[in-house]
C-alpha positions as CSV (number, residue, x, y, z in Angstrom):
1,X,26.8,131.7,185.0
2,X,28.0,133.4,181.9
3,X,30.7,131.1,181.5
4,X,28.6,128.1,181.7
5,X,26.6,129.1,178.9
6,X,29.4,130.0,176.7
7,X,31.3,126.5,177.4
8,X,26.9,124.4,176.8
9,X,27.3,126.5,173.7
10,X,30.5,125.7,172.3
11,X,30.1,122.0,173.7
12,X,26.9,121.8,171.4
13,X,28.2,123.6,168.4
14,X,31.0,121.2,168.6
15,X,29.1,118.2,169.1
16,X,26.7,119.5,166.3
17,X,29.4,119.6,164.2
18,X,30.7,115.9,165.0
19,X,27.1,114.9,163.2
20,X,27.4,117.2,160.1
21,X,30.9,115.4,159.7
22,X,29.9,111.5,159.9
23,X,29.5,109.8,157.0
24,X,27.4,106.2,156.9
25,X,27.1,103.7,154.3
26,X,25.6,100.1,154.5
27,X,24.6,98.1,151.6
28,X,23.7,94.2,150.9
29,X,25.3,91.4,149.1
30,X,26.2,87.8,148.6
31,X,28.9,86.3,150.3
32,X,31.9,84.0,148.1
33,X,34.0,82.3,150.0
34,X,37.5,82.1,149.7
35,X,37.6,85.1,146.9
36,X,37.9,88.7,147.0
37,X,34.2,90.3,146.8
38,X,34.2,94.0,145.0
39,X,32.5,96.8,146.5
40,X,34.0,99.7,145.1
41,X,31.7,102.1,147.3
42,X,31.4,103.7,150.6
43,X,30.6,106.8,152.6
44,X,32.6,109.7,150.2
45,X,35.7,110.1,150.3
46,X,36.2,106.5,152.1
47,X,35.4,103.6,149.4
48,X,35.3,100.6,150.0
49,X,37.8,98.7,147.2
50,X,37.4,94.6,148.2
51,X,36.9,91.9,150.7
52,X,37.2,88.5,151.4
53,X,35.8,85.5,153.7
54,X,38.3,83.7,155.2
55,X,36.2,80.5,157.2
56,X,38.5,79.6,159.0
57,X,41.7,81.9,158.5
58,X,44.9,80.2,158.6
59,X,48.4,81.0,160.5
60,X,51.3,80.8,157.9
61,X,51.0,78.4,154.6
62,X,48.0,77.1,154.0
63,X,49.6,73.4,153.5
64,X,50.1,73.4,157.4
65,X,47.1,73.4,158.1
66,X,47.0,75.9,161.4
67,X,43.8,77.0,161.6
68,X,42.9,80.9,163.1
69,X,40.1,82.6,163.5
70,X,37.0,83.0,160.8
71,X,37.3,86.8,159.5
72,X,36.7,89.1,156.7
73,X,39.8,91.0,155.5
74,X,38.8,94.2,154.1
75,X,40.4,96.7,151.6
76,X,39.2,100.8,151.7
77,X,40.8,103.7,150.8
78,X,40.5,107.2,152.0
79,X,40.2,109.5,149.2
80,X,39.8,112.7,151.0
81,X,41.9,115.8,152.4
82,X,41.8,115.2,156.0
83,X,42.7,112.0,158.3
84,X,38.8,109.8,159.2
85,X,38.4,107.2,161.7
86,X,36.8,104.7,159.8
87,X,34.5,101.3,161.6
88,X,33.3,98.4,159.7
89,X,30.7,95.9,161.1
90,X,29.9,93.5,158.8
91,X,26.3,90.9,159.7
92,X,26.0,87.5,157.9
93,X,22.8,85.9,157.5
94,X,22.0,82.4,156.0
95,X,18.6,81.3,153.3
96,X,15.9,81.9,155.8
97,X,17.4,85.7,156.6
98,X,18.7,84.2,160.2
99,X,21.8,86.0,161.7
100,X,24.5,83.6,161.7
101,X,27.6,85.8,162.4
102,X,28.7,89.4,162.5
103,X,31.8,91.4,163.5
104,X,33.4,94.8,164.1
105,X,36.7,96.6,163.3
106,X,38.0,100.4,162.7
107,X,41.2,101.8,161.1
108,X,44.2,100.4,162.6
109,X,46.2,103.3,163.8
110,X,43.0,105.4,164.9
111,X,42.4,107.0,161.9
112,X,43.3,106.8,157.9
113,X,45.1,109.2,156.5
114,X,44.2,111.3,153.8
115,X,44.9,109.5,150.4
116,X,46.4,106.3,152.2
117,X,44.8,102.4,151.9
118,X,44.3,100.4,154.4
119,X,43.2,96.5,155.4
120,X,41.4,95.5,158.2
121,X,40.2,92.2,159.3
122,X,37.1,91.7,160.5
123,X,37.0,89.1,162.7
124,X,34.1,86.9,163.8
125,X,35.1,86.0,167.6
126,X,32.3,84.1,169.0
127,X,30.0,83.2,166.4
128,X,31.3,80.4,164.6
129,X,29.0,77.3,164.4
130,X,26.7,78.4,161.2
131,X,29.3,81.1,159.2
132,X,29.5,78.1,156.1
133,X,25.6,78.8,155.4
134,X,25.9,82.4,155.3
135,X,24.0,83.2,152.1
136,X,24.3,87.1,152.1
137,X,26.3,90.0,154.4
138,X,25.4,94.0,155.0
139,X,28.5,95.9,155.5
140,X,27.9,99.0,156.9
141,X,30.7,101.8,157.2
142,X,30.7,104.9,159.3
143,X,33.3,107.5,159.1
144,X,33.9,110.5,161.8
């Protein structure tokens, strides 16, 4: 019995601790195709640097003509001391405030080093009919 409440306490203090530790950021803006947008902000010490709209995405030079997937490519940097798993999700809406397309990612390798850049893209799977009207995006960014 003893045990069991030393291993709900340290289960909770570490789970506690899990919260203190997350960071979240979301913020709105418009959406420019085909060019990098800035941000330059983000849940401390992750910032988000850029990103881009690529509707559609294309495999190899653009002059062929091979068309991949619609995604958002973006650029963040992890400015702190210690490694973060960092998730994007990233919602587009159109004029009348309609969801038209939205998508997920997280650092590549798990987590992001300490002091290291990384890009992610963002892609938008399954939604794909309306992503040409989109007039604004949220990006929100959690960190653990």
């Amino acid at each position: 019995m003893k045990f069991l409440k030393v291993f709900l306490f340290v289960f909770l203090a570490i789970s506690f601790s899990f919260l203190i530790s997350a960071e979240f950021y979301c913020k709105k803006f418009d959406v420019a195709m085909d060019q990098w947008i800035k941000i330059d902000d983000g849940p401390k010490p992750v910032v988000v640097q850029d990103l881009k709209f690529e509707f559609p995405s294309y495999i190899g030079p653009k002059k062929l003509n091979i068309k991949g997937i619609s995604q958002a490519v973006v650029n963040f940097k992890n400015y702190g001391e210690t490694p973060l798993k960092v998730k994007i999700a990233i919602a587009l809406f159109d004029e009348y405030d309609n969801l038209v397309g939205c998508g997920t990612a997280s650092s590549k390798f798990v987590v992001t080093r300490a002091g290291k850049e990384e890009k992610v893209v963002v892609p938008f799977n399954y939604v794909k009919s309306r992503l040409e009207k989109a007039k604004y995006f949220i990006i929100t960014v959690e960190t653990e």
